[in-house]
N, C-alpha and C positions, 0 to 999 in steps of 0.2 A: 254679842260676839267680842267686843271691846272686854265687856268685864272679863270675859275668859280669859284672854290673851295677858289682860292685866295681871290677872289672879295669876296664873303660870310664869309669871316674871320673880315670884317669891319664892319658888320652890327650888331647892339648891340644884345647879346645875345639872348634876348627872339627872335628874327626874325630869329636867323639862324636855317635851314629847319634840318641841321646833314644830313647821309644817311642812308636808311635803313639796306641795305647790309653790310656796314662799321660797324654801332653799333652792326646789327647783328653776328655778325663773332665775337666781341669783347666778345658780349654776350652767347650767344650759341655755338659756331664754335668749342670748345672743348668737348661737350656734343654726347656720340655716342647712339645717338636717332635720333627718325625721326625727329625733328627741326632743331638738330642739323646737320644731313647731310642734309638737306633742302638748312638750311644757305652756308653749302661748296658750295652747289650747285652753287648758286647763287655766290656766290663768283667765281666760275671757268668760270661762263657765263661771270660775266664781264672781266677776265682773258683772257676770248677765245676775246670780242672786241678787245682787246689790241692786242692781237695774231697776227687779223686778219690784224687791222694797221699799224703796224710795218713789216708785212710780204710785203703788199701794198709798204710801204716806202721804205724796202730793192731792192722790184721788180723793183724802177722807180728811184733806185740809189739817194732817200734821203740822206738814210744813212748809213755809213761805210759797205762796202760786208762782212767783217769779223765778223760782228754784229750775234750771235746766237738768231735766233727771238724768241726762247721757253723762253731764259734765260733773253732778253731784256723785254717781255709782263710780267712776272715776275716781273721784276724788276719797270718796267712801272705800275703796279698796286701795289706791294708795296711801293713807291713813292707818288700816290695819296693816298692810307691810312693813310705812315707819314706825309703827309701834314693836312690830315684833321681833323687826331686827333693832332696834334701839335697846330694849330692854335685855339685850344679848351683851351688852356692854355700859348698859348705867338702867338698871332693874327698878327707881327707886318711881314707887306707885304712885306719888301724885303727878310725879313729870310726866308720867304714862299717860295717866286719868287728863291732865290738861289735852295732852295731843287730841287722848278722845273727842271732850269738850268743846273745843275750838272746831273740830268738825260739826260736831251738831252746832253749835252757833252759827257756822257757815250756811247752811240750810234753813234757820231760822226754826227750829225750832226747841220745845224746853225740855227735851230727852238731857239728863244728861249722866256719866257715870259717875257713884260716890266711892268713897273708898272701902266700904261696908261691899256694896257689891262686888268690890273685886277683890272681896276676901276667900 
């Protein structure tokens, strides 16, 4: 997911797709109405993917047993946020690829993104 996000950080602007959830949550996500918990919504769903991976990763000994999965999906999804709003105003791929990086270091384990994949 990282390398996607990376790879669409090259592409000149009018072609980058953005996310709906992302802009949404930027947009609404503070508003306590029905869009606005709509938007959390959706945000917690893609939270819960994250959940569900990282829980996967911890069961088959990916990564680090000490790893809290609540607190890594978390972290794991705001990561792809800072990535994708960051590369909205300094696009350049390794600064990307590090953010990535630094998340999986955080988890322990040796996933990480090169810059081939996020071609």
């Amino acid at each position: 997911y990282y390398s996607y996000i990376i790879a669409e950080a090259d592409l000149p602007q009018k072609e980058r797709r953005g996310c709906f959830v992302f802009n949404s949550c930027l947009e609404f996500g503070n508003q306590n109405d029905a869009l606005g918990l709509f938007v959390l919504a959706i945000g917690k769903q893609r939270e819960a993917s994250f959940l569900k991976l990282i829980g996967e990763a911890k069961e088959s000994g990916e990564i680090a047993k000490q790893i809290q999965v609540n607190e890594a999906a978390q972290r794991a999804f705001a990561t792809a946020f800072t990535i994708r709003e960051m590369s909205k105003f300094k696009p350049e791929r390794e600064f990307l690829r590090s953010l990535a990086n630094s998340y999986f270091e955080s988890i322990g384990t040796s996933e990480r993104v090169s810059l081939r994949e996020a071609n």
